[in-house]
RODRENFI-74443 format. One line per field, with one value per residue (C-alpha): residue in one letter; residue number from 1; y, z, x. Coordinates in Angstrom, 2 decimals, decimal comma. Layout:
N
r	(a; ...)
k	(NUM; ...)
yy	(Y; ...)
zz	(Z; ...)
xx	(X; ...)
//
This chain:
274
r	(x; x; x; x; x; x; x; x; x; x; x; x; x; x; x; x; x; x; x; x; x; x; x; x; x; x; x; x; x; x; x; x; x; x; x; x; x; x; x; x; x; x; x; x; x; x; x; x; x; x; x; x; x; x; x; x; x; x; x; x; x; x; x; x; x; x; x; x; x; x; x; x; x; x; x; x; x; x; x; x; x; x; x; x; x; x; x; x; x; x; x; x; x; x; x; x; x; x; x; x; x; x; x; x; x; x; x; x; x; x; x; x; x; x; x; x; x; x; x; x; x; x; x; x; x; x; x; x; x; x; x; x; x; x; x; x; x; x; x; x; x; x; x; x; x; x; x; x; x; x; x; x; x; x; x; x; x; x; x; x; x; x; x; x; x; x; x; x; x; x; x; x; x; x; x; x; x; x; x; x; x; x; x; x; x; x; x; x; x; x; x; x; x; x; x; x; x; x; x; x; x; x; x; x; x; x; x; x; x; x; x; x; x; x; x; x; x; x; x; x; x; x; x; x; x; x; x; x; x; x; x; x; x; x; x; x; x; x; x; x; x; x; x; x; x; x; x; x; x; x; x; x; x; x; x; x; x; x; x; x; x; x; x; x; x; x; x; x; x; x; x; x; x; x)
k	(1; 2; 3; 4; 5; 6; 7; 8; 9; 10; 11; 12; 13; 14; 15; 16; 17; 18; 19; 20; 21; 22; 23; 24; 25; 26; 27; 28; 29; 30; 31; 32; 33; 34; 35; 36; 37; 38; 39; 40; 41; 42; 43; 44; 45; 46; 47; 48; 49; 50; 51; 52; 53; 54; 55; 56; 57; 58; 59; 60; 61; 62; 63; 64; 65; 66; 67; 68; 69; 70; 71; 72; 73; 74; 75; 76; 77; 78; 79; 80; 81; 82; 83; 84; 85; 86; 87; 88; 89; 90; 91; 92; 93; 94; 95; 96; 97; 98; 99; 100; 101; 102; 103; 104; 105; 106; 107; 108; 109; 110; 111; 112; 113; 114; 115; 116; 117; 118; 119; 120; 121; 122; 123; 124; 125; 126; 127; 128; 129; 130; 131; 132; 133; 134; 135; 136; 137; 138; 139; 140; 141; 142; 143; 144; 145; 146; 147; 148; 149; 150; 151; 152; 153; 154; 155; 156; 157; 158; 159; 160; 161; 162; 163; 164; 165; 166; 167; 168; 169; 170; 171; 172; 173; 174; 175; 176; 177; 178; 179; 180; 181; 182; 183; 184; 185; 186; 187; 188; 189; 190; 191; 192; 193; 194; 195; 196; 197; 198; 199; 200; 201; 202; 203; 204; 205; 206; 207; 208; 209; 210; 211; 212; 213; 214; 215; 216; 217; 218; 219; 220; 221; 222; 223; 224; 225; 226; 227; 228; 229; 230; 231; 232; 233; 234; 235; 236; 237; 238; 239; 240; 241; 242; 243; 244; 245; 246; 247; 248; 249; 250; 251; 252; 253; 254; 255; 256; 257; 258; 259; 260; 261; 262; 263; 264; 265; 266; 267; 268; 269; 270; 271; 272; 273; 274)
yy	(75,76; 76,95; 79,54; 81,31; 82,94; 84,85; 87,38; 90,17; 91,31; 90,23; 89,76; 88,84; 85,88; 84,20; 80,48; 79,64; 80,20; 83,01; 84,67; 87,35; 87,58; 88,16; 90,40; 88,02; 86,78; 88,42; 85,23; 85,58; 82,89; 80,84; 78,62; 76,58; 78,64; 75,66; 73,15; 72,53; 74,52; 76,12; 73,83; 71,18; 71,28; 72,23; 69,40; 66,12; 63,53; 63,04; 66,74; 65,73; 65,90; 69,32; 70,83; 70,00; 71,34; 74,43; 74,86; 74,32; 76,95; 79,25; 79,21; 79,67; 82,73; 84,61; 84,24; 85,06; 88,54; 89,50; 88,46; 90,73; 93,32; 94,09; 93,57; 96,12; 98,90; 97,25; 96,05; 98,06; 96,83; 93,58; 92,06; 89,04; 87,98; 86,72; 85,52; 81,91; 81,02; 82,45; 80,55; 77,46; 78,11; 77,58; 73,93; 72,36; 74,52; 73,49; 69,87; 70,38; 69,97; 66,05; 66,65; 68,08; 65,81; 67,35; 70,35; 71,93; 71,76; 75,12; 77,00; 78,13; 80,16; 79,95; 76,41; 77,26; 80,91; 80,77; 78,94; 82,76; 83,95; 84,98; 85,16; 87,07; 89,55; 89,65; 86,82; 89,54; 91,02; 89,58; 91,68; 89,77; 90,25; 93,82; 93,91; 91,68; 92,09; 91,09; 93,29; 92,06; 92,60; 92,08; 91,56; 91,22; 89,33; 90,94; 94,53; 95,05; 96,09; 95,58; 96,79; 96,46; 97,24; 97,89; 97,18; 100,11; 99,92; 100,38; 100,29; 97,60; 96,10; 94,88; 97,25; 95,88; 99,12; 96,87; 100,05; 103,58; 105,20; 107,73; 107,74; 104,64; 104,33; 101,89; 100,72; 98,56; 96,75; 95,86; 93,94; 90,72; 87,81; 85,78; 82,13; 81,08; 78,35; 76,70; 76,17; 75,14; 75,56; 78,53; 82,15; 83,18; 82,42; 79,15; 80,40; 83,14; 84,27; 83,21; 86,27; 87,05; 89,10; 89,42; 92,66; 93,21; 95,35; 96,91; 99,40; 101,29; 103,44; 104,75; 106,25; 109,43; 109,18; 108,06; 109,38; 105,63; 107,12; 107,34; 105,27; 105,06; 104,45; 101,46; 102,73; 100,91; 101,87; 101,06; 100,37; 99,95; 98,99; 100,93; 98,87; 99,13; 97,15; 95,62; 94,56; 93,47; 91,71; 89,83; 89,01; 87,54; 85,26; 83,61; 83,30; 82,84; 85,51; 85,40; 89,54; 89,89; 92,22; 92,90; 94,91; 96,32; 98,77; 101,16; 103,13; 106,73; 109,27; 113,11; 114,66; 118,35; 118,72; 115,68; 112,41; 109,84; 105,88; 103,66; 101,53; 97,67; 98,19; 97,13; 94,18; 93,14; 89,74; 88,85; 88,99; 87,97; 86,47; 85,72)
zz	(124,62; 127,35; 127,31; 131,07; 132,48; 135,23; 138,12; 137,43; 133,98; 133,67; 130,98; 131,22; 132,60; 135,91; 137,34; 133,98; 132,39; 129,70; 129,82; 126,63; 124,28; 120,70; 117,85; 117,51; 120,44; 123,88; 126,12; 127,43; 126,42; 128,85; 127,15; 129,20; 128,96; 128,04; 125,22; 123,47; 122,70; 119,31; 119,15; 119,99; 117,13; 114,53; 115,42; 116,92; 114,67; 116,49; 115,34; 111,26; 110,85; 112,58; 110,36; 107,24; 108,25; 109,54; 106,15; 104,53; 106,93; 106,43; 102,58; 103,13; 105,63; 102,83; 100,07; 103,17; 104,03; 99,77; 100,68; 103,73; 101,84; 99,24; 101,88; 104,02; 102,74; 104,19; 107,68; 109,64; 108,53; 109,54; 112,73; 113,13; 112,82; 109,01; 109,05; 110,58; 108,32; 104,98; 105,09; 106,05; 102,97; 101,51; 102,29; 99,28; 97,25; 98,40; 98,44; 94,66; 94,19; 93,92; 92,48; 95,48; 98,90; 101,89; 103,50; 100,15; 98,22; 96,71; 97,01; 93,50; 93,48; 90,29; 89,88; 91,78; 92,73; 92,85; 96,47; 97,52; 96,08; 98,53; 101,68; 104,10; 106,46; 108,86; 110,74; 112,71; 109,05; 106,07; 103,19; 101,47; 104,97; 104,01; 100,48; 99,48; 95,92; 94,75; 92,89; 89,64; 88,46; 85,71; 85,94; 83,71; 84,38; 81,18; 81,26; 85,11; 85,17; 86,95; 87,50; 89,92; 89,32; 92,69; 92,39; 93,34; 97,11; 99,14; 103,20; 104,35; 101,47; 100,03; 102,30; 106,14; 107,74; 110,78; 113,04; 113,15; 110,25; 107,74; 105,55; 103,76; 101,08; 98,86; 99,15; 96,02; 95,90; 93,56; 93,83; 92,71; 94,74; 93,33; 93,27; 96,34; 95,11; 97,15; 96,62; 99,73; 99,30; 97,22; 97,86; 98,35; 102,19; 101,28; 99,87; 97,49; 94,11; 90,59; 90,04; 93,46; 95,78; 95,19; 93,86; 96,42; 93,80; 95,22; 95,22; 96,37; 95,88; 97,23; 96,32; 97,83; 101,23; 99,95; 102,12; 103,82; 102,87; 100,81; 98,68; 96,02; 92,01; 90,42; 89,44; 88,22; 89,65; 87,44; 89,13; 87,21; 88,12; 86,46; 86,22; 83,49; 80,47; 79,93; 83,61; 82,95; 80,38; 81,90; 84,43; 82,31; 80,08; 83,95; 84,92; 88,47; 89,95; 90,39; 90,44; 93,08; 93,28; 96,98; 98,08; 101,28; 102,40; 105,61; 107,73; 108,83; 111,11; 110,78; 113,57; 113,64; 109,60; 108,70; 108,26; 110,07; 109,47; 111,77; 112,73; 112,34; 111,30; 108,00; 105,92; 103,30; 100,97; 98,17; 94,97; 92,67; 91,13; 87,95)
xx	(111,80; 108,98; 107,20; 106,85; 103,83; 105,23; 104,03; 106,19; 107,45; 110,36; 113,28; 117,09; 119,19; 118,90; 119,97; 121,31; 117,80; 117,22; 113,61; 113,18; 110,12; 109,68; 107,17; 104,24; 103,88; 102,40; 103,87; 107,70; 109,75; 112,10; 115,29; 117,66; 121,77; 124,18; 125,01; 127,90; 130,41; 131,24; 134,42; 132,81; 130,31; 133,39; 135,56; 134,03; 132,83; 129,40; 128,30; 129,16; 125,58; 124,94; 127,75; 125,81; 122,99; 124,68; 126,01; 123,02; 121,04; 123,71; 122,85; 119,45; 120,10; 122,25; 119,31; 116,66; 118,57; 117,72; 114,17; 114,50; 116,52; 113,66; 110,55; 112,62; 110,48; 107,28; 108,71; 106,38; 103,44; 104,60; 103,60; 105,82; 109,48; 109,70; 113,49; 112,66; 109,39; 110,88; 114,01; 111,93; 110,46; 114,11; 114,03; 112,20; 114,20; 117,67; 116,49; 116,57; 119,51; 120,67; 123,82; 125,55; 125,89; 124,30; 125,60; 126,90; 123,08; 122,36; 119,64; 118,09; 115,24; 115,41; 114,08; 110,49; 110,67; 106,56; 107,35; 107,14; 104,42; 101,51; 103,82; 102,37; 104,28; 101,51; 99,60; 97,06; 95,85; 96,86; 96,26; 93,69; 91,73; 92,23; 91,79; 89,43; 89,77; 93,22; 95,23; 96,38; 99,73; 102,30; 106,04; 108,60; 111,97; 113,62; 112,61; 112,84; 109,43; 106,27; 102,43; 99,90; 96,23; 94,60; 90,65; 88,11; 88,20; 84,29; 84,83; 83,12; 82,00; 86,01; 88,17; 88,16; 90,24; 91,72; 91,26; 89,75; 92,09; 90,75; 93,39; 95,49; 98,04; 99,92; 103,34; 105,14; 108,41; 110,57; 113,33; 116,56; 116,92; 119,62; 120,50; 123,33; 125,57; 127,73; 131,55; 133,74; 137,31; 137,21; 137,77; 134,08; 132,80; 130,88; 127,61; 127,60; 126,28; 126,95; 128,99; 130,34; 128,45; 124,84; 123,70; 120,80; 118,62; 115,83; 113,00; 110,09; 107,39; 104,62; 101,10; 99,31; 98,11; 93,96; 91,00; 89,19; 85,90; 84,09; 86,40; 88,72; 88,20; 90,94; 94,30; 97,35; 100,48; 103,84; 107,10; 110,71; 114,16; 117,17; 120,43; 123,28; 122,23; 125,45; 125,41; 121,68; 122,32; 125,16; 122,43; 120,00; 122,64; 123,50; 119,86; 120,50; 118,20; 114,34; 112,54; 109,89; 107,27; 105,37; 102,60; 101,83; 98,60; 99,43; 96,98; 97,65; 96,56; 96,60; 98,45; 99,41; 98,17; 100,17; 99,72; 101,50; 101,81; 100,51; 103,49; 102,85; 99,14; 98,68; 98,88; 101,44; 102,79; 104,81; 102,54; 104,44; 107,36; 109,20)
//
């Protein structure tokens, strides 16, 4: 893949070349149309090896959209395309498992689900470059519940405002990534959870929009998932899900006597898991 520096701005297809550019990057990139063709890679021997490892990234995608699927509240304070790095992340984990052959390994969170801890949505500002203090938090795995102390903020001394905003606010998630286990053959479509389809559990919430200066005092902020206890508790006896808890700080602007969020200005990360 090459990336094109070109007089006009251009995007699109032209003499078998593709030209299109992506979040994160301010360079178009250029990619060669052609390869071979999706029967091809299903049938001929000499692609075995690509059909494991499309298996096998096809695991990791299903247990990256739950990732996705509880982040989703703080996508716009993102400033780069998360789905390729996080399921990288997946690797380690689904080399775990040695009692499966290649292209039907797992992938359990479960057995290291601190491998997400600290990810960063945002390569620009991360949030510690933002908050220089970090929170501290508690979560709970058994009671659904979690809490995040954010320190006493002073601009310029532990708050770096990336940008001329006045006011700034908190946003929490909460959410259930669960284990994908492989079992070709059967009726589920290759990868799925323990139970079937996963339950994508997920939630949000938000503080009051917080005046930049002249500060802000420490508060804790308490976030809880609700969930049927019998379901839970079926849940817990399988142990095949990990609970993640992510923070994200926005930036806002008052237009019109209202504030309005500054879209992918910000920082956010996973800050913990359990």
């Amino acid at each position: 893949m090459g990336k094109l520096k070109p007089i006009l701005n251009f995007t699109g297809s032209v003499a078998g070349l593709s030209v299109y550019t992506m979040r994160g990057s301010d360079q178009p990139i250029i990619r060669r149309k052609g390869g071979p063709t999706r029967k091809q890679i299903k049938t001929k021997d000499s692609f075995a090896t690509t059909r494991k490892n499309n298996m096998e990234f096809g695991g990791r995608a299903k247990i990256t959209a739950q990732v996705m699927d509880v982040l989703r509240p703080l996508k716009y304070l993102g400033d780069y395309n998360i789905a390729g790095p996080l399921n990288s992340l997946f690797i380690p984990i689904q080399e775990l498992d040695t009692k499966h052959e290649k292209g039907h390994r797992d992938v359990q969170l479960t057995k290291d689900p601190r491998v997400l801890e600290g990810f960063n949505l945002n390569r620009r500002t991360p949030f510690e470059s933002i908050v220089l203090n970090p929170p501290e938090y508690t979560l709970s795995k058994k009671t659904l519940k979690g809490a995040i102390t954010f320190p006493e903020l002073t601009p310029d001394r532990n708050f770096i405002v990336p940008g001329n905003f006045q006011w700034y606010r908190f946003i929490v998630v909460l959410g259930i990534v669960e284990d994908m286990f492989c079992d070709p053959g059967s009726r589920w479509d290759d990868y799925h959870a323990k139970h079937g389809n996963p339950l994508w559990l997920a939630i949000s919430r938000e503080t009051d929009w917080l005046e930049v200066y002249p500060g802000s005092p420490s508060t804790t902020f308490n976030i809880e998932m609700k969930i049927s206890r019998k379901d839970y508790l079926k849940q817990l006896s399988l142990n095949c899900h990990s609970l993640m808890l992510g923070v994200g700080i926005s930036f806002g602007t008052m237009q019109k006597g209202k504030i309005t969020m500054a879209k992918y200005i910000g920082g956010a990360k996973v800050l913990g898991m359990a």
